[in-house]
N, C-alpha and C positions, 0 to 999 in steps of 0.2 A: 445490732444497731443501738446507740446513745440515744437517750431521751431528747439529749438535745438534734440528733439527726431527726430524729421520729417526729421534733416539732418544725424543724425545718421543711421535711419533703409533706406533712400534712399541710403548713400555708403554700404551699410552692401547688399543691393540689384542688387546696381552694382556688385560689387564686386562676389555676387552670380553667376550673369546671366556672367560676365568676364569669371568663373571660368566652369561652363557647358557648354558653349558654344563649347568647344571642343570634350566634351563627344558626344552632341545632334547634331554638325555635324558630327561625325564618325558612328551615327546609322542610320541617314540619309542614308550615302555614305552605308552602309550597307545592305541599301535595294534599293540602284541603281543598274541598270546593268549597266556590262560592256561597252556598247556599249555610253548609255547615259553622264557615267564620261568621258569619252574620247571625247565625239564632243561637250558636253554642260559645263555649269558653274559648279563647283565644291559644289558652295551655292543652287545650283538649287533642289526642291522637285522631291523627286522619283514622274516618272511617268510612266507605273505605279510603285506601290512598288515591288519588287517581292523577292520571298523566295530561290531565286539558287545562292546566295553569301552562305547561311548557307546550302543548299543541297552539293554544291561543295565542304564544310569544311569535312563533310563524307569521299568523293572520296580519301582527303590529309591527311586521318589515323589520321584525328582530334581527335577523340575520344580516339583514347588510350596516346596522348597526356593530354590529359582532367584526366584521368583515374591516369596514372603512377602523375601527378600533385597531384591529391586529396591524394594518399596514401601517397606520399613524406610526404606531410603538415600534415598527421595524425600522420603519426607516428614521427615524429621530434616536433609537438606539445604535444602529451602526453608525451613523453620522457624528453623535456627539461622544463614541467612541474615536471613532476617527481623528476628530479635532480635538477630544481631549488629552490623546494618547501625546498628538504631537505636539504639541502647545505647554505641557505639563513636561515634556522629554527637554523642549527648547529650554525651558526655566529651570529646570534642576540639570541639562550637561553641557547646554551652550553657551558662549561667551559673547554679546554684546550690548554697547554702551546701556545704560537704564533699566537692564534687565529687572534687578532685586524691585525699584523702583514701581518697577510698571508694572510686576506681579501683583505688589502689595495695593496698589491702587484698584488692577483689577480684584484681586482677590475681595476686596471695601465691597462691592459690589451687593456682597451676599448681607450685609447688613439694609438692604431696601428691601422693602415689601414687594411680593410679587404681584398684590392686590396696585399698587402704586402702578406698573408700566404698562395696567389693562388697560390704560385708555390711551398711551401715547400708542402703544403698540395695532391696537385697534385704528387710529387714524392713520396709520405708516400703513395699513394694508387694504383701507377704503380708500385712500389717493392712490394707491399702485393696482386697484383693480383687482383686486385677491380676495375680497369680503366675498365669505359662502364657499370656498374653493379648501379644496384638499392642504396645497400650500399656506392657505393661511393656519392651518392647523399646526404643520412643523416647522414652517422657518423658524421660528422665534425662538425654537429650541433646537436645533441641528447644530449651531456651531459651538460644541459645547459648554461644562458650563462652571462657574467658579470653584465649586465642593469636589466637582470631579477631577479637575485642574488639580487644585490643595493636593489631595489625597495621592493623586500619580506623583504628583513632583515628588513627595518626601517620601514616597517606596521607591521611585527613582533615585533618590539621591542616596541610598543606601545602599543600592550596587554595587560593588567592589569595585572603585577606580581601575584595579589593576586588570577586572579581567575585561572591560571597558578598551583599556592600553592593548591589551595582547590580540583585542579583533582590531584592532586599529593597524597595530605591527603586521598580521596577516592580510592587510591591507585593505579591509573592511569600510566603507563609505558609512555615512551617517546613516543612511537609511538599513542598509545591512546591521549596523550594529543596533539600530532600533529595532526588525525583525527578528532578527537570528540573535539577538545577545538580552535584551530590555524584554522584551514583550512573553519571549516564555519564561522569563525571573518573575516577573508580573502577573503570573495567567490566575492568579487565587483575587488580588487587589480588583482584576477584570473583571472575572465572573460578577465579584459582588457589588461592585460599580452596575452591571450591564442589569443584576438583580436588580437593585435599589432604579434604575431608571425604567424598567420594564413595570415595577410597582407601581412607582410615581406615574406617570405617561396614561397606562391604564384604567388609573383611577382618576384622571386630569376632568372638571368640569367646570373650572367657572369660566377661561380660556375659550372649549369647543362650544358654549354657553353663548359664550358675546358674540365671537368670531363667525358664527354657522348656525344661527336662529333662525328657525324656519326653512330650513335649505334640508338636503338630502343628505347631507356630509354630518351626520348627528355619529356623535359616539354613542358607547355603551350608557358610559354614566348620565348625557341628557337624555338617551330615551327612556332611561328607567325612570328618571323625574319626570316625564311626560307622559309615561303609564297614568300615573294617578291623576290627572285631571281628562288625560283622552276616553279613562275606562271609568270614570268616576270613580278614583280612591279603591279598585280592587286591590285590595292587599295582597290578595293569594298569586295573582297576575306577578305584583312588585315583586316580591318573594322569588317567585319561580325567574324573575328578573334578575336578580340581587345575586341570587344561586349559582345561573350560568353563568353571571360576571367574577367570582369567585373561584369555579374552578381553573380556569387555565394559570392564575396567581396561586395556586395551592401545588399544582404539581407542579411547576418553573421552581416555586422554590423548597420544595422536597425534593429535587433534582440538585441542584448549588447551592441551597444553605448550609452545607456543610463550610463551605469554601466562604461564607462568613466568621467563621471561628478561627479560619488559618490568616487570615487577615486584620486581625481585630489587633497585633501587635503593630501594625503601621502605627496606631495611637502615640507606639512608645518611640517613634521612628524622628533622628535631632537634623 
């Protein structure tokens, strides 16, 4: 190994332990008691470790936290796969008036703040009776959504025309050649698409914040913030909080972050 690798992969190793360090003290403090965070150091090892930060997460109706979270994310990931598979298919292999047009306009879209349509969105779902409700959680994001539109069109539009022609010649209808031709050329662009919105989604709080204050329909991320003022600021609680919202986003993408390195050429995609 060159000194100049041995300086490369030492910052690449900083930079690592920099970046966990945060995580690996919050699962620490997760298995401290109460008692110990409060008289000792905060860097200090549990001692001993113990399991009633995550027994107490029970007691604070954790679980259906946990629960309304996972369906949120299911069903706003199939749906705005759904829409965006076909929406993104439309604009990069079908022909009509205004198409380029009407992409570009919608594509503009992604230059507004998403801080900006909290409050138009918010009035569109207290006039329709939805404030507090499951639904006002995902409509807003089911039909999918500009980045993921972008991204399909131009790995679609790089499909081979011809082999496109040849499911056509065996007389293939659009939607066949969307399944059986598009969609397994695609399954890498998908995975990392279906990653990136299972991320986003799960981590979603100003949204589940406005839309379901006070109601039963709390995600993961408002009830961790509500830890600390329901349990006065136990930290060990948040922590133990913070922890279980973290693993199911660590194995999802231990499982498909590969399939972000096979897609990362879409970038270079004309």
């Amino acid at each position: 190994m060159t000194s100049r690798n041995a300086a490369v992969y030492t910052l690449l190793t900083v930079g690592a332990a920099i970046t966990l360090l945060p995580f690996g003290l919050g699962l620490l403090t997760s298995f401290t008691s109460a008692q110990q965070f409060n008289t000792g150091s905060p860097l200090s090892v549990p001692h001993p470790p113990t399991p009633a930060n995550y027994l107490g997460l029970a007691d604070a109706g954790f679980g259906r936290a946990i629960a309304v979270t996972a369906l949120m994310t299911a069903v706003i990931l199939v749906s705005q796969l759904t829409f965006s598979v076909t929406a993104a298919y439309a604009f990069a292999r079908l022909d009509f008036p205004g198409r380029d047009r009407l992409f570009w306009v919608y594509l503009a879209t992604l230059m507004v703040p998403a801080t900006v349509t909290v409050v138009p969105l918010y009035l569109m779902m207290a006039q329709a009776g939805l404030r507090n409700t499951f639904w006002a959680l995902v409509l807003p994001f089911m039909f999918g959504s500009p980045y993921a539109i972008f991204l399909l069109r131009e790995y679609f539009r790089s499909i081979p025309a011809d082999l496109i022609r040849a499911a056509r010649m065996d007389g293939a209808s659009t939607v066949d050649v969307l399944v059986h031709v598009v969609l397994p050329a695609g399954r890498s662009i998908l995975v990392t698409l279906a990653l990136i919105t299972v991320v986003s989604q799960w981590n979603s709080f100003m949204w589940p914040l406005v839309i379901t204050s006070g109601s039963s329909w709390r995600v993961l991320t408002v009830a961790t913030a509500g830890l600390q003022s329901q349990f006065d600021a136990q930290w060990t609680l948040v922590m133990a909080a913070t922890t279980v919202a973290m693993v199911p986003l660590i194995v999802v993408f231990s499982l498909l972050g590969r399939h972000i390195v096979r897609s990362i050429v879409v970038s270079g995609i004309k």
